[in-house]
C-alpha positions in Angstrom: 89.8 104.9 114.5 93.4 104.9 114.7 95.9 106.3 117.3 99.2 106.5 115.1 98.7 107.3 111.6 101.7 107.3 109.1 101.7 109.3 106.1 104.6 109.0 103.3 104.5 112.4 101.8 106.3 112.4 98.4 105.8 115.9 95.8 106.0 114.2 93.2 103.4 116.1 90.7 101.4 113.2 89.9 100.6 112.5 93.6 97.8 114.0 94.8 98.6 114.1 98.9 95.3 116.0 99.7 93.2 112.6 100.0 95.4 111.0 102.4 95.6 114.3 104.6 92.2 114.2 104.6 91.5 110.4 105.4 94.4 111.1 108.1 91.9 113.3 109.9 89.1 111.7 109.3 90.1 108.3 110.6 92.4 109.6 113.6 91.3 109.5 116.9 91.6 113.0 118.8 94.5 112.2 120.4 96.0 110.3 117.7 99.4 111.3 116.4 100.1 111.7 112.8 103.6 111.5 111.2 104.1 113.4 107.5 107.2 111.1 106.5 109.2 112.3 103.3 112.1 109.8 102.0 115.1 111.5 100.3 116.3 109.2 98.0 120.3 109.1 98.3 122.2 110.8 95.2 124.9 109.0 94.1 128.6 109.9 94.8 129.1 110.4 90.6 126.1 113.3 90.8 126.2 114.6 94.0 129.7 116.5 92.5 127.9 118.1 90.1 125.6 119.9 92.8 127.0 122.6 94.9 127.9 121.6 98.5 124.7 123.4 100.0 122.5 121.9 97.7 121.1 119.1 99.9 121.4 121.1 103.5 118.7 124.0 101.4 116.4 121.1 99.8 116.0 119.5 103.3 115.4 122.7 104.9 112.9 123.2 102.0 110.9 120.2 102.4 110.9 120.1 105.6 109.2 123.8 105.6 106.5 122.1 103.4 105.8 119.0 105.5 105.1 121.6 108.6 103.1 123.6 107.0 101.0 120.4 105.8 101.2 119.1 109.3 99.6 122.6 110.9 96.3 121.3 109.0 95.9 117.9 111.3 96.3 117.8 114.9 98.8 116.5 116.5 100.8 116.1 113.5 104.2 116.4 112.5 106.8 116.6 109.7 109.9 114.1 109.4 112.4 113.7 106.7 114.4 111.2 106.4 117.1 109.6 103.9 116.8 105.9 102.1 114.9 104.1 99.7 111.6 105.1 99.7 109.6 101.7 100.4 112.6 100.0 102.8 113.0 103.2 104.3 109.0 104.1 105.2 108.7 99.7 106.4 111.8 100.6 108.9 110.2 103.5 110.6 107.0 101.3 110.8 108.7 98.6 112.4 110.6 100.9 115.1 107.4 103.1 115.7 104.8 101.0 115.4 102.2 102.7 114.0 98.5 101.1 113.2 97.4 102.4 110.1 100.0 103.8 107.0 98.2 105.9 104.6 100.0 105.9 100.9 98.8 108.5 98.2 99.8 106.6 94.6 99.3 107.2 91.3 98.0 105.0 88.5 100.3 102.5 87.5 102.2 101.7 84.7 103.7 98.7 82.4 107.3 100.0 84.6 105.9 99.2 88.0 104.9 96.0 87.4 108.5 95.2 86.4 109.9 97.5 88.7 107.6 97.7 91.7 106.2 100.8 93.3 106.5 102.4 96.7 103.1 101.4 97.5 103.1 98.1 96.1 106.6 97.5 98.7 104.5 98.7 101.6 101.4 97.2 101.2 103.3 93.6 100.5 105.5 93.8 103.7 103.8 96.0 106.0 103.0 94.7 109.7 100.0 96.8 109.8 96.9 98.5 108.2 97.8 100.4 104.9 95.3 102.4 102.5 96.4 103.3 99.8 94.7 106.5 97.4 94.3 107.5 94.0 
């Protein structure tokens, strides 16, 4: 059982976040407290123009609505966004808040991540703690 569960939400339409929701609950204590973490991924300067200037405030508004409304399913859960690179970016909030167990949904990968590299595969490689990662 674990007291401080992790959970890197991303919408993504191949993702299918239910399993790690439900593997949040099922290995949390009852006091344990779970954090729904989405990463938005910077847009560059050259496309950001493009976008009108509210664009990002009503997106972040937007996701955050849907991490709290995933959150009100687990207790003691909460949504968080934050901005970066999606593996760096979920391995830094580990590393300043400790948690003991990170639970990644993934999909199936492809000839591009193993040139590229995938989310998971970044967290599960330099992770300081427990990560299970779902299909």
């Amino acid at each position: 059982m674990y007291h401080n569960i992790l959970v890197p939400i991303s919408f993504d339409v191949e993702r299918d976040i239910s399993g790690a929701l439900k593997l949040a609950q099922v290995l949390a204590t009852p006091e344990a407290k779970v954090v729904l973490l989405h990463v938005v991924e910077h847009i560059p300067d050259y496309a950001i123009s493009y976008m009108p200037v509210e664009y990002l405030t009503e997106a972040r508004k937007a996701v955050q609505a849907e991490l709290d409304k995933l959150a009100e399913g687990l207790p003691n859960a909460r949504g968080l966004v934050v901005e970066g690179h999606s593996g760096r970016t979920i391995l830094d909030w580990a590393e300043v808040n400790k948690p003991d167990l990170i639970i990644m949904a993934s999909h199936r990968p492809g000839m591009q991540d193993l040139l590229l590299g995938s989310t998971a595969t970044h967290v599960v490689r330099h992770a300081k703690c427990a990560v299970h990662v779902i299909r």
